[in-house]
C-alpha positions in Angstrom: -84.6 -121.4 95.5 -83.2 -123.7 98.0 -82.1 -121.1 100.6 -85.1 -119.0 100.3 -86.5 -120.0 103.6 -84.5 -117.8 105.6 -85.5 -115.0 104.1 -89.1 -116.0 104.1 -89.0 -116.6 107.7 -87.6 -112.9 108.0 -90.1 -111.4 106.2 -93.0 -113.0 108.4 -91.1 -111.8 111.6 -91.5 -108.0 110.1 -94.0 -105.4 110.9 -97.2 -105.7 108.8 -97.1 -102.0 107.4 -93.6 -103.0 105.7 -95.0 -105.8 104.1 -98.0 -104.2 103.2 -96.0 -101.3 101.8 -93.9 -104.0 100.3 -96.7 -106.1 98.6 -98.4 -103.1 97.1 -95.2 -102.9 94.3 -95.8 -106.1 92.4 -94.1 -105.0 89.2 -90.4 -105.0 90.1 -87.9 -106.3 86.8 -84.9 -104.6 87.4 -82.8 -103.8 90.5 -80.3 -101.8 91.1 -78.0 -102.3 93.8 -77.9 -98.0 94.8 -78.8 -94.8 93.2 -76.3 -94.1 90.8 -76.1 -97.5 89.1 -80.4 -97.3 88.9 -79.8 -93.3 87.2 -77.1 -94.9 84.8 -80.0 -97.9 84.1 -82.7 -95.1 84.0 -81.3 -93.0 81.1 -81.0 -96.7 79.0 -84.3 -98.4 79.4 -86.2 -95.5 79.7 -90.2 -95.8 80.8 -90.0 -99.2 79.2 -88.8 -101.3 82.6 -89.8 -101.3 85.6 -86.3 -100.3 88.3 -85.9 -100.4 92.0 -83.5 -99.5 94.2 -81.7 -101.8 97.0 -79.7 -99.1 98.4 -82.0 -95.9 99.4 -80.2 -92.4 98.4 -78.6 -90.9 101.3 -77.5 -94.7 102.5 -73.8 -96.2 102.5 -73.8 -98.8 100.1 -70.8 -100.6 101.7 -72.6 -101.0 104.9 -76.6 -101.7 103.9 -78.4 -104.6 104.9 -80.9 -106.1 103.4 -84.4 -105.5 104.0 -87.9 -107.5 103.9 -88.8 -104.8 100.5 -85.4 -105.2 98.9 -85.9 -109.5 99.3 -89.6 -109.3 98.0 -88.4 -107.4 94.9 -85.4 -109.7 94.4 -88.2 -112.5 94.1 -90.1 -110.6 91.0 -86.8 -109.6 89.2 -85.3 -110.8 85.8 -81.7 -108.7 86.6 -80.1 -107.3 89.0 -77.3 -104.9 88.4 -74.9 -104.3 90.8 -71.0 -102.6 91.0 -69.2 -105.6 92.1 -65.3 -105.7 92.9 -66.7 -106.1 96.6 -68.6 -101.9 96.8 -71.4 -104.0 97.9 -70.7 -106.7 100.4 -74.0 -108.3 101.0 -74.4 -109.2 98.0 -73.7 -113.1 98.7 -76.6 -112.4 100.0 -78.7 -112.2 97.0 -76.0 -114.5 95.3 -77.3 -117.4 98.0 -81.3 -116.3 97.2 -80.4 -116.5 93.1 -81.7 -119.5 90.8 -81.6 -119.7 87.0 -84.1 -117.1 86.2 -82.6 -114.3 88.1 -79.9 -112.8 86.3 -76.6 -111.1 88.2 -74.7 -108.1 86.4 -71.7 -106.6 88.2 -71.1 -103.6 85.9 -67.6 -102.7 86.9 -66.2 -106.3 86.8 -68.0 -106.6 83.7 -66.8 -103.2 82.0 -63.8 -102.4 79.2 -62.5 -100.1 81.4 -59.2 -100.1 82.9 -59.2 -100.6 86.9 -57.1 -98.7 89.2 -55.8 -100.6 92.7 -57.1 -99.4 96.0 -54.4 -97.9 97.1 -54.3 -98.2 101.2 -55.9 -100.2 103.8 -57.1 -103.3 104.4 -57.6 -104.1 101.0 -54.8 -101.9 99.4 -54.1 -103.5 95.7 -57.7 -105.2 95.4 -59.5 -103.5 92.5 -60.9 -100.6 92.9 -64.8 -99.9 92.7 -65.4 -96.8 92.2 -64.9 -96.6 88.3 -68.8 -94.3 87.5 -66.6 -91.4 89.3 -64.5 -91.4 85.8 -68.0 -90.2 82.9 -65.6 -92.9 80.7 -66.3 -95.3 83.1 -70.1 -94.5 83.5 -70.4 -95.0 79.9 -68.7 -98.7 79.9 -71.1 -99.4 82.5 -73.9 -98.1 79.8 -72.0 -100.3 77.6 -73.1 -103.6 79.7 -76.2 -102.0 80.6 -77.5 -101.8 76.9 -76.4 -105.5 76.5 -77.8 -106.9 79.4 -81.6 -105.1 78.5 -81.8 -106.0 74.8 -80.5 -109.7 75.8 -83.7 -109.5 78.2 -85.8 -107.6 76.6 -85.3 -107.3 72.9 -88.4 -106.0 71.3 -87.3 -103.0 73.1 -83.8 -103.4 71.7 -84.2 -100.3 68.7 -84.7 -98.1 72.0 -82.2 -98.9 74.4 -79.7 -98.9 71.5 -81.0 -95.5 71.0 -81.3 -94.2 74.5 -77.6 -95.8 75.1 -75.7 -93.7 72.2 -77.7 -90.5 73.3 -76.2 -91.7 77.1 -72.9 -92.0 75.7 -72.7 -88.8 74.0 -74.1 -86.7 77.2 -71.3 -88.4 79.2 -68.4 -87.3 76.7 -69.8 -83.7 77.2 -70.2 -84.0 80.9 -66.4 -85.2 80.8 -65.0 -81.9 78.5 -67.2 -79.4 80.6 -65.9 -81.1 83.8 -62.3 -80.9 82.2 -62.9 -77.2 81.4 -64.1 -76.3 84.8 -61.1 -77.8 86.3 -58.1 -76.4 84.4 -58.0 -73.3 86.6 -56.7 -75.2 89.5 -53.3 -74.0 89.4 -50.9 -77.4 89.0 -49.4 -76.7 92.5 -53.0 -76.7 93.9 -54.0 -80.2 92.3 -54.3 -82.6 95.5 -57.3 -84.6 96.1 -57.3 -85.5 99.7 -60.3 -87.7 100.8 -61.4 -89.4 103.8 -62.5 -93.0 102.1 -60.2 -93.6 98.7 -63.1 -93.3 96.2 -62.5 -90.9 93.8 -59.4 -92.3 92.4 -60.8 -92.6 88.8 -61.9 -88.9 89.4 -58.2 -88.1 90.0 -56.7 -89.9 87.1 -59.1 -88.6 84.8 -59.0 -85.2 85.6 -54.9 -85.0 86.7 -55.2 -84.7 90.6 -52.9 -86.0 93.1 -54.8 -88.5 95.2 -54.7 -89.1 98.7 -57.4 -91.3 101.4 -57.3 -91.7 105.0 -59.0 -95.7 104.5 -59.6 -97.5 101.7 -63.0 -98.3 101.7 -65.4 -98.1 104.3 -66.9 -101.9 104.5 -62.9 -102.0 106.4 -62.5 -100.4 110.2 -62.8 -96.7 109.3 -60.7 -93.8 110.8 -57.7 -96.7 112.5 -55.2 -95.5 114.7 -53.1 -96.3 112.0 -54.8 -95.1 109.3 -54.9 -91.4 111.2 -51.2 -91.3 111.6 -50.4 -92.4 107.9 -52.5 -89.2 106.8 -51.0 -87.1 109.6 -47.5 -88.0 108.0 -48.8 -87.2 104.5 -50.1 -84.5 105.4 -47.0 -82.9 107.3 -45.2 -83.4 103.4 -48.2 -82.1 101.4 -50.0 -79.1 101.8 -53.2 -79.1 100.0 -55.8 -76.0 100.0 -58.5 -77.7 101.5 -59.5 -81.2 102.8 -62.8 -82.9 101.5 -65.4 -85.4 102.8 -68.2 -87.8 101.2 -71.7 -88.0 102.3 -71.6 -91.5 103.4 -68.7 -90.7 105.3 -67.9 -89.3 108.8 -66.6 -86.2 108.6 -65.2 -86.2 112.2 -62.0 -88.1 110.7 -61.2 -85.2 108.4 -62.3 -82.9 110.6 -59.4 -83.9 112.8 -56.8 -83.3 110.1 -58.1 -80.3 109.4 -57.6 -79.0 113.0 -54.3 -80.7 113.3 -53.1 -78.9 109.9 -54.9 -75.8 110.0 -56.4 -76.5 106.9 -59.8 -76.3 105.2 -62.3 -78.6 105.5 -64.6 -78.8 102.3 -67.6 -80.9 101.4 -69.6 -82.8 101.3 -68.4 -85.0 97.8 -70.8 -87.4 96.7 -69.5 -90.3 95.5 -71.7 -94.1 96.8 -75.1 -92.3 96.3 -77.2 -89.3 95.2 -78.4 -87.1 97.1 -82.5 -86.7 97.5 -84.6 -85.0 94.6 -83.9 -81.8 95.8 -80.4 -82.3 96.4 -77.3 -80.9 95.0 -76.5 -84.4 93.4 -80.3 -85.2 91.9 -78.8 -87.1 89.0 -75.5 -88.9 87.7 -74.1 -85.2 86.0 -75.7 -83.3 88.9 -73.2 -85.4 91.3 -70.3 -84.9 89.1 -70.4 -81.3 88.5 -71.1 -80.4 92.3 -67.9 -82.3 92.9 -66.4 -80.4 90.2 -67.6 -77.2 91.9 -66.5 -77.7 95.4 -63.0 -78.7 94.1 -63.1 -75.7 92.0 -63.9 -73.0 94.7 -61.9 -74.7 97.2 -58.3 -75.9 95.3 -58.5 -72.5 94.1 -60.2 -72.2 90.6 -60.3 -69.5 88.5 -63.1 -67.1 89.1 -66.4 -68.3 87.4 -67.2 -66.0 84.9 -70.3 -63.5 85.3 
């Protein structure tokens, strides 16, 4: 790898407890570029392969960095899968590290699955990324998943195959009980208002009115401009409440929510899971606490007892 020697020299210039922490896990084959993407990878290839992380849970994926463990791992994989449609921008990165024997998967570029346009900001009418907030999305990501393993690995093909329909079915039943769960919203109640544009696919899925202060956060976040454009939105459209990610600052929102006297709900989880013990453990887990909060806050009907 001709441009290894950047990273090589990085490596040496780190602390000696990261790369001892980092040269005790010597049996890396598969990355994922953040948590969902590995869960999605997980429930496919099982105990068979070996899966890492780049992006820690908790962490924006937009805005990482790579670190002297993620570039160590890169050098002992045979694939990496990653989003693509620009989610994760250092990515050239890894791209610039890559020779023949390192394979790249972007799963969202590489899915049958019909991309929506990012719809404001810097880059309004690019593709959008976020298609895994759609479960018919996940499961065309499972789709690419399931061919990328068995092209790799094939005498575990019988079990991905397998592990992949079983995938595929949970996700169709995540979808109707998600469905369910949201038909109480009344229709007057059905805005989504966000502070990054990411759960458009959510929105089309499940018949919300969508609406984002930014368009994703790798652009400036929270612009004059960008504040005034939801200021005027929101002076025509009075949704019950006003939600925020994880990975996102809620001080924007917060704003709006002062400004319009509204309710300020979240957090959503959308570019990561939460930790183990976290209300978003796992791909469904995210899903239906996003359900959930939409649900109590939008105005649901009452859970049943």
């Amino acid at each position: 790898m001709n441009n290894r020697a950047h990273w090589i020299i990085t490596l040496v210039l780190m602390t000696t407890v990261s790369s001892t922490h980092a040269q005790g896990n010597t049996s890396f084959n598969v990355i994922a570029s953040f948590s969902v993407i590995k869960d999605l990878i997980k429930r496919v290839a099982g105990d068979s392969i070996s899966i890492t992380t780049i992006v820690p849970a908790g962490e924006n994926v937009h805005r990482w960095e790579l670190q002297p463990p993620n570039v160590l791992a890169i050098e002992k994989a045979d694939i990496v899968f990653y989003n693509g449609y620009g989610l994760e921008p250092w990515i050239r990165h890894i791209e610039a590290m890559a020779d023949d024997s390192l394979t790249l998967t972007a799963l969202a570029e590489s899915a049958d699955y019909e991309p929506l346009m990012i719809p404001v900001g810097q880059y309004k009418d690019d593709s959008d990324p976020h298609m895994w907030m759609d479960p018919k999305g996940a499961a065309a990501y499972v789709d690419v998943i399931e061919k990328t393993l068995i092209k790799h690995y094939p005498e575990y093909a019988d079990a991905f195959t397998t592990r992949a329909t079983e995938t595929r079915e949970a996700l169709a039943l995540l979808d109707r009980q998600i469905r369910e769960r949201l038909e109480g919203i009344p229709q007057t109640n059905r805005m989504l208002t966000t502070s990054e544009a990411s759960m458009a696919y959510f929105a089309r899925a499940y018949v919300f009115e969508y609406a984002a202060i930014w368009g994703i956060s790798s652009e400036t976040i929270g612009s004059a401009q960008a504040m005034e454009a939801m200021s005027v939105h929101l002076s025509h459209k009075r949704p019950p409440a006003l939600f925020y990610e994880s990975t996102s600052p809620y001080i924007h929102m917060d704003a709006h929510a002062r400004e319009t006297g509204l309710t300020l709900a979240g957090p959503l989880y959308v570019d990561t899971l939460s930790d183990a013990d976290g209300p978003a453990y796992n791909y469904p887990a995210m899903l239906r606490h996003n359900a959930e909060l939409l649900h109590k806050y939008l105005g649901g009907a009452r859970a049943e007892k």
